[in-house]
MIGU-193186 format. One line per 4 residues: number of its first residue (from 1); their letters; for each residue x, y, z of N, C-alpha, C. Coordinates in pm, whole numbers. Example, Ala and Ser with C-alpha at 12.3 -4.5 7.8 and 13.67 -1.06 7.14 Angstrom:
1	AS	1319/-569/780/1230/-450/780/1320/-330/780; 1285/-225/708/1367/-106/714/1290/3/787
//
This chain:
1	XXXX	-384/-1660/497/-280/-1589/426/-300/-1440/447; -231/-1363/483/-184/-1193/556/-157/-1130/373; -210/-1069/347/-212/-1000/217/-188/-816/295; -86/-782/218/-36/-622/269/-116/-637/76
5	XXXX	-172/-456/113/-247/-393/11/-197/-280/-8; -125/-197/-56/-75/-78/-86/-153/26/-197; -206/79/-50/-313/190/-130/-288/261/-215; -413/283/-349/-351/437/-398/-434/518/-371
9	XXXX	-405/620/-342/-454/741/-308/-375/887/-386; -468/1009/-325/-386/1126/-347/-399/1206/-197; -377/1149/-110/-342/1177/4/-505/1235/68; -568/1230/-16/-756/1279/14/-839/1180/18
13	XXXX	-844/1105/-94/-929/1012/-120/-836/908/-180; -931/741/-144/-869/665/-219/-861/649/-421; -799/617/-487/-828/591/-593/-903/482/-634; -963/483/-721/-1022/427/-799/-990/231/-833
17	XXXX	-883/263/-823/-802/135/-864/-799/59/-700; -824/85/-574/-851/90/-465/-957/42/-385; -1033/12/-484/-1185/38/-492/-1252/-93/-413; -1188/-217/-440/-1208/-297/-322/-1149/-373/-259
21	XXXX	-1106/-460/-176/-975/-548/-109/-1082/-708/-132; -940/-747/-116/-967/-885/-160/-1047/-967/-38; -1085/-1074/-24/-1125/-1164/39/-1002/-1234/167; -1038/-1259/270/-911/-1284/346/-864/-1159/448
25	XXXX	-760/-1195/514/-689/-1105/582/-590/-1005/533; -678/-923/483/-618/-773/435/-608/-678/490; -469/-606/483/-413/-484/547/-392/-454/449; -431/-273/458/-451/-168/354/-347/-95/400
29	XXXX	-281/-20/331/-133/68/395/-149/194/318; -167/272/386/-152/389/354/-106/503/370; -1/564/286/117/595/312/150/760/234; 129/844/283/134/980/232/179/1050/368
33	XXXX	141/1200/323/108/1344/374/-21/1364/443; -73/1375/541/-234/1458/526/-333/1354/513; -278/1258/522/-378/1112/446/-474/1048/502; -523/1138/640/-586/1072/733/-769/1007/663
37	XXXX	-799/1133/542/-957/1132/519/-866/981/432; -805/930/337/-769/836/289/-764/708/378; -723/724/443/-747/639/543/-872/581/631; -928/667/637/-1089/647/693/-1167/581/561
41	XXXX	-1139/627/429/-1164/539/310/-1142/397/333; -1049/381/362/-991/274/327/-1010/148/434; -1062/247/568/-1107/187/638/-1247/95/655; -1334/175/537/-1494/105/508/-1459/23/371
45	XXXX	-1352/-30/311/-1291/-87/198/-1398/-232/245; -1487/-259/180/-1535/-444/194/-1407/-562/168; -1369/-626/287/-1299/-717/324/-1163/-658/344; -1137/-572/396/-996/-502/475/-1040/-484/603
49	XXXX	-935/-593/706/-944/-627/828/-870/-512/899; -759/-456/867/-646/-374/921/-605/-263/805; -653/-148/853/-537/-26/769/-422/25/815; -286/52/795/-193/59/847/-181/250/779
53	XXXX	-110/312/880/-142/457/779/-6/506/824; 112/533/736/200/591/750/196/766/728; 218/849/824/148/967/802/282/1077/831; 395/1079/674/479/1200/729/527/1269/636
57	XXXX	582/1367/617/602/1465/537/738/1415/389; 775/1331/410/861/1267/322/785/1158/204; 668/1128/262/582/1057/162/458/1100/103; 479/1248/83/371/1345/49/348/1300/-86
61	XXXX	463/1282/-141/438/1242/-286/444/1086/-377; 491/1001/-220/439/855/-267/544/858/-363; 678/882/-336/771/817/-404/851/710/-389; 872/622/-454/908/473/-456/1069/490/-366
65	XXXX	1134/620/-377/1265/562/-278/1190/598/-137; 1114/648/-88/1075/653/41/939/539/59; 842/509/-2/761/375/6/846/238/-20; 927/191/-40/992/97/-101/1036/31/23
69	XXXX	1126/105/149/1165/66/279/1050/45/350; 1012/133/347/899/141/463/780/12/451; 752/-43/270/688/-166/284/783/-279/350; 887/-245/259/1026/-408/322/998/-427/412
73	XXXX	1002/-295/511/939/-315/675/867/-374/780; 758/-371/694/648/-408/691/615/-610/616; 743/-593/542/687/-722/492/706/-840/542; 742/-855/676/746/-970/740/656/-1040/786
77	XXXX	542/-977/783/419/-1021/836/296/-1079/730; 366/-1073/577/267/-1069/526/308/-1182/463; 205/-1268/367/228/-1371/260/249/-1319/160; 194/-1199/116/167/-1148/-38/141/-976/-53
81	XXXX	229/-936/-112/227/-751/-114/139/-735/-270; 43/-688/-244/16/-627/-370/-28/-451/-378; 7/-403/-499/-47/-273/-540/-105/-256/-672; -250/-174/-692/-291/-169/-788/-199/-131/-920
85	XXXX	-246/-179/-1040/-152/-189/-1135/-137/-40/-1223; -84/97/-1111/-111/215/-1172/56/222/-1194; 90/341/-1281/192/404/-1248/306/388/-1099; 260/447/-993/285/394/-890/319/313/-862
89	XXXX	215/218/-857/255/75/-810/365/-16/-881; 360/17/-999/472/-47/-1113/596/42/-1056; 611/119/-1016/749/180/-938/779/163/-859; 673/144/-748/718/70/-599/774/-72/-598
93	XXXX	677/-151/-658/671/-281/-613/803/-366/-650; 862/-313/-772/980/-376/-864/1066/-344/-757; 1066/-232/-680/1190/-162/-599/1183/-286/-431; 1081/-334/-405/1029/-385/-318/1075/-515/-272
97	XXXX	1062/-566/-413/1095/-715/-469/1255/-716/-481; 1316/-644/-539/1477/-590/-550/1551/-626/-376; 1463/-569/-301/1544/-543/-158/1497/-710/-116; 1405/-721/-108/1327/-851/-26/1422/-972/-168
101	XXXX	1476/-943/-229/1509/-1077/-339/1425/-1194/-394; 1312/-1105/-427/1212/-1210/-477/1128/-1146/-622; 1080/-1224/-623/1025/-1211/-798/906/-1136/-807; 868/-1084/-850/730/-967/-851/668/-1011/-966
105	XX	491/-1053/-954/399/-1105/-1037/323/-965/-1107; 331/-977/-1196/231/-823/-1242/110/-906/-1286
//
């Protein structure tokens, strides 16, 4: 099972809530401004096979109308999207589930 992981970060470091990936075939996505040291985080994450790093000036601030497509995008490949249960992620993921027409587990 292909698990997409939707990092949090602040475009420096990963957060906290970030802190480890699950068991299995996990891709970490990481998706900002500048986000490259985040990414190298995320890259020594224990059990994240693949980091995916979206790196452009429209997702500096990790807002849900510009992350929201860009996972849909992305979600063909996966069994299961998850994001830690911050702020954030409760904004993306509902928006996520909306486009893809499916039900979102909190």
């Amino acid at each position: 099972m292909a698990v997409l992981l939707v990092a949090d970060h602040n475009n420096t470091a990963l957060g906290a809530s970030t802190a480890k990936a699950m068991a299995g075939d996990v891709h970490v996505l990481v998706a900002g401004a500048g986000c490259s040291a985040a990414a190298e985080a995320a890259a020594k994450l224990e059990g994240a096979s693949k980091v995916l790093v979206a790196d452009a000036p429209q997702l500096a601030n990790q807002l849900a109308e510009e992350l929201a497509p860009l996972i849909v995008g992305l979600a063909g490949s996966y069994d299961a999207i998850l994001a830690p249960a911050t702020a954030s992620g409760k904004n993306v993921l509902p928006r996520v589930a909306a486009l893809l027409d499916v039900m979102v587990l909190s």
